[in-house]
KOLMI-983822 format. One record per residue (C-alpha): x, y, z. Coordinates in steps of 0.001 Angstrom, whole numbers, plus 500000, padded with zeros to 6 digits. Layout:
BEGIN
+--------+--------+--------+
:     xx :     yy :     zz :
+--------+--------+--------+
:      X :      Y :      Z :
...
+--------+--------+--------+
END
This chain:
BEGIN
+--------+--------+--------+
:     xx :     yy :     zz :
+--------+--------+--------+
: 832240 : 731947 : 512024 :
: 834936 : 729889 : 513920 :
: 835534 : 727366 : 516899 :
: 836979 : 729073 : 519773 :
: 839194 : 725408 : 519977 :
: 840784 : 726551 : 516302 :
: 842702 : 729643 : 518030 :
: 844878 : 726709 : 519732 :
: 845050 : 725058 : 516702 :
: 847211 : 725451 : 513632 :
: 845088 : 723337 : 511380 :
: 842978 : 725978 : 509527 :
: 843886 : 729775 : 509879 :
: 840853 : 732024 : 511165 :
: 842745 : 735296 : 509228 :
: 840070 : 734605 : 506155 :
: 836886 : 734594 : 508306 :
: 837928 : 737530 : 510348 :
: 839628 : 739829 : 507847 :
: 835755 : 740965 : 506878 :
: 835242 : 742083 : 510437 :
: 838503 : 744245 : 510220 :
: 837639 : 745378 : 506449 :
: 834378 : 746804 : 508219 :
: 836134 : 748612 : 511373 :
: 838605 : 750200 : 508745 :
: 836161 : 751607 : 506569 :
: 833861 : 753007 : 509571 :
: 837141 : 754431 : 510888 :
: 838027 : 756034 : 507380 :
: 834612 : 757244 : 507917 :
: 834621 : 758367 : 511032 :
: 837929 : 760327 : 510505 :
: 836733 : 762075 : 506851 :
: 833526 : 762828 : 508859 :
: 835601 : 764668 : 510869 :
: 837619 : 765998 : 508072 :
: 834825 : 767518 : 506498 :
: 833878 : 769223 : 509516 :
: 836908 : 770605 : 510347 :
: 836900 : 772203 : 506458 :
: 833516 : 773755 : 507523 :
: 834903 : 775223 : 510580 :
: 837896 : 776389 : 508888 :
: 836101 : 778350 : 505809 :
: 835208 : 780511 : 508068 :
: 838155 : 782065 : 508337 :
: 840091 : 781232 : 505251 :
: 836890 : 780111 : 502172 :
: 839864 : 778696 : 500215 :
: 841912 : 776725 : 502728 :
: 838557 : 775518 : 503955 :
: 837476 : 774076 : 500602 :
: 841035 : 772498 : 500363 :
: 840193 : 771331 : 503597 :
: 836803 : 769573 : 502754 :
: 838328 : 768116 : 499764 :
: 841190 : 766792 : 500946 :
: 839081 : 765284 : 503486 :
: 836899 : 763489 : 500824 :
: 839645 : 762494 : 498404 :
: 840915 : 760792 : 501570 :
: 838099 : 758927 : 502270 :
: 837544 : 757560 : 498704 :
: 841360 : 756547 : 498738 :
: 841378 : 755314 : 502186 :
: 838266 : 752718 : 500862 :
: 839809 : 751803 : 497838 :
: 843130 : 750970 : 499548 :
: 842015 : 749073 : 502591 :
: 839912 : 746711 : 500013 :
: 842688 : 746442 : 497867 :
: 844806 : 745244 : 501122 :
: 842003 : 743294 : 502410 :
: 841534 : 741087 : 499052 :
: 845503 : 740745 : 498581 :
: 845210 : 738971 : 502237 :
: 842368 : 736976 : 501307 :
: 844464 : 736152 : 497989 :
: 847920 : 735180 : 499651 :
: 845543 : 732719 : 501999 :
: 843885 : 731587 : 498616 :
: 846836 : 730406 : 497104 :
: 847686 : 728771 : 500136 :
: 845016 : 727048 : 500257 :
: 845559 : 726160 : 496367 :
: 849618 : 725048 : 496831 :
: 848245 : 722729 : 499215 :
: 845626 : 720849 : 497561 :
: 848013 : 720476 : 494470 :
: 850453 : 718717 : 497346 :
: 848192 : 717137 : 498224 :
: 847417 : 716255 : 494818 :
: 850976 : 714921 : 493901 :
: 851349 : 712775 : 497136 :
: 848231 : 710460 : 495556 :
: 850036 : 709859 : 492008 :
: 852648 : 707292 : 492532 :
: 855521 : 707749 : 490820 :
: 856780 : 705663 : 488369 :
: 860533 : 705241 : 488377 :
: 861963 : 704607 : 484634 :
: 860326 : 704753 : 481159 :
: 858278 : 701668 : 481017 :
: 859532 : 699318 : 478619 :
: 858133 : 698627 : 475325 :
: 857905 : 694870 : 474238 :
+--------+--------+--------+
END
């Protein structure tokens, strides 16, 4: 994954190979927490069927959204770190082709 001596350096940034890690805590919180939601809306239609079923859907809804966003966030991190990456190899790129001062002249 990474070096343990590339947290002390600013070289390379570790963000990209760890963001998966935090992608995966995220969506096992999401569903730990609709888990939870859906068994609150069980609970709950018991004493109100309706606000129960609310309940339970909500809860669901919420998970599906709560995937969909944190990948959306995850990738737009990966992307920002992408074209990073990308702005600096075209630098990198320009430094290598001298640059000719003037037209050249015709003879």
């Amino acid at each position: 994954m990474f070096d343990f001596r590339e947290l002390f350096q600013w070289d390379r940034f570790i963000t990209p190979t760890v963001i998966k890690t935090f992608y995966l805590l995220v969506i096992g919180l999401i569903c730990l927490f609709g888990l939870s939601g859906v068994f609150s809306g069980l609970a709950a239609m018991a004493i109100s069927p309706f606000g129960g079923f609310l309940v339970l859907l909500s809860s669901i809804a919420s998970v599906v959204v709560g995937i969909m966003l944190s990948r959306i966030l995850a990738e737009f991190v990966l992307i920002v770190f992408r074209i990073n990456e990308h702005l600096g190899a075209i630098r990198e790129q320009g430094r290598r082709i001298p640059i000719i001062r003037g037209a050249q002249r015709q003879k």
